[in-house]
C-alpha positions as a printed Julia matrix, in Angstrom:
114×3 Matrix{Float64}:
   0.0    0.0     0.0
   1.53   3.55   -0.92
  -0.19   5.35    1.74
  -2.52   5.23    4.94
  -5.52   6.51    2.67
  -5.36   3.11    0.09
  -4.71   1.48    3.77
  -8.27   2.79    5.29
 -10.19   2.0     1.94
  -9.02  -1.37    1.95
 -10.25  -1.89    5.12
 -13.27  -0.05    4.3
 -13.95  -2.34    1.09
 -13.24  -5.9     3.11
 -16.12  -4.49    5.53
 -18.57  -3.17    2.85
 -18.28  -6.51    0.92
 -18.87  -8.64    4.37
 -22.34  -6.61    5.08
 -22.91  -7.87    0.73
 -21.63  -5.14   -1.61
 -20.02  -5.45   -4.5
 -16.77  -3.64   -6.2
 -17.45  -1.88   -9.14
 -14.55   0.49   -9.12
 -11.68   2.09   -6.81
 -10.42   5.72   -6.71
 -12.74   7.1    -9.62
 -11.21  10.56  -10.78
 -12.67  13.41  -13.03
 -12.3   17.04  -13.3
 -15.35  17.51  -10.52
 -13.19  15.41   -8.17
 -13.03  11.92   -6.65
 -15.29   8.89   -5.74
 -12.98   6.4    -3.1
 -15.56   3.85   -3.78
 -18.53   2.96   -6.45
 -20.33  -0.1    -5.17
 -23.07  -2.29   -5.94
 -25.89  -3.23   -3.04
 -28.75  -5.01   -4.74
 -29.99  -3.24   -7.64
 -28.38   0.24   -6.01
 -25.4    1.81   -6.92
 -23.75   2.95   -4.03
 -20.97   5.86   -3.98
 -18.59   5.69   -0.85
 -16.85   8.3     0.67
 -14.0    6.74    3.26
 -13.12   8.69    6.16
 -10.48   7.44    8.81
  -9.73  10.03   11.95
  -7.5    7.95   15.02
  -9.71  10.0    17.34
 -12.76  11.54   17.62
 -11.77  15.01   18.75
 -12.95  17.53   16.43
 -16.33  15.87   15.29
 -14.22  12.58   13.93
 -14.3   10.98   10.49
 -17.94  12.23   10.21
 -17.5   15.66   10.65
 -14.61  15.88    7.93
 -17.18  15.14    5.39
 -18.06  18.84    4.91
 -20.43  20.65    2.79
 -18.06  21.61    0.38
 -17.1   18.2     0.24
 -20.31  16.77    0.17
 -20.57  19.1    -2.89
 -17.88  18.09   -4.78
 -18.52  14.48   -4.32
 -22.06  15.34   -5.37
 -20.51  16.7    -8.96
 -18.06  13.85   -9.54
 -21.31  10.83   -8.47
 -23.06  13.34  -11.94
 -20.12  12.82  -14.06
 -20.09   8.8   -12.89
 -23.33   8.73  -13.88
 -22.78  10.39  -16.71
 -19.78   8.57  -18.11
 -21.28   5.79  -17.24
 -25.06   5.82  -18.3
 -26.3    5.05  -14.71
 -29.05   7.96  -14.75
 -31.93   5.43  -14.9
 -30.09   3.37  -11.69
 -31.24   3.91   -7.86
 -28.51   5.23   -6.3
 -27.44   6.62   -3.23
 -24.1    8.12   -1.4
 -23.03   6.6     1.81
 -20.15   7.75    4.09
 -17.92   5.32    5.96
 -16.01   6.81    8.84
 -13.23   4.28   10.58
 -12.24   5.44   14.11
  -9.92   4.16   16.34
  -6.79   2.1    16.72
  -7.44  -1.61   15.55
 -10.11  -3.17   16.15
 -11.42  -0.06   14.53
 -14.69   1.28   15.17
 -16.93   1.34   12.05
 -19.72   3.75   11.27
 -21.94   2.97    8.01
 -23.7    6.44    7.04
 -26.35   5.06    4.51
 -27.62   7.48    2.0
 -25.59  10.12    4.45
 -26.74  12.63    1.92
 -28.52  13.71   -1.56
């Protein structure tokens, strides 16, 4: 692994596929930004933001998901779509924050926002 970010995905992928998801794609990158995650759960595609903070001082892993963030994930899920024809697919955009030293502590946001 070349960092602690590819670290904290991997561990975030090995979780999302034991609670049934499947991989569609890793690290997707466009000009509106970056999806860590595009997964399948049952006939949704599902767009995963990965968060990792050691503590939760300052709001945690949650809390760094801001609304600027939130909108520039927003743009690059359109040009997924896009790219991709998945207009016509349920969809949603899920957040999962990893806390913690190991065992880490894992919290599933599920359609965390629109």
């Amino acid at each position: 692994m070349n960092n602690k970010g590819e670290y904290y995905e991997q561990l975030a992928l090995a979780y999302l596929q034991q609670q049934g998801l499947s991989l569609l794609c890793r690290n997707f990158q466009c000009k509106a930004g970056e999806i860590d995650l595009v997964m399948r759960h049952g006939s949704q595609l599902v767009f995963i933001e990965v968060k990792y903070r050691a503590s939760s001082a300052f709001g945690g892993a949650l809390a760094a998901v801001t609304p600027a963030k939130q909108q520039k994930l927003l743009r690059a899920v359109r040009w997924y779509l896009q790219q991709h024809g998945g207009h016509n697919q349920p969809c949603r955009i899920d957040v999962l924050a990893i806390e913690g030293r190991e065992p880490f502590y894992y919290n599933w946001l599920q359609n965390a926002f629109s």
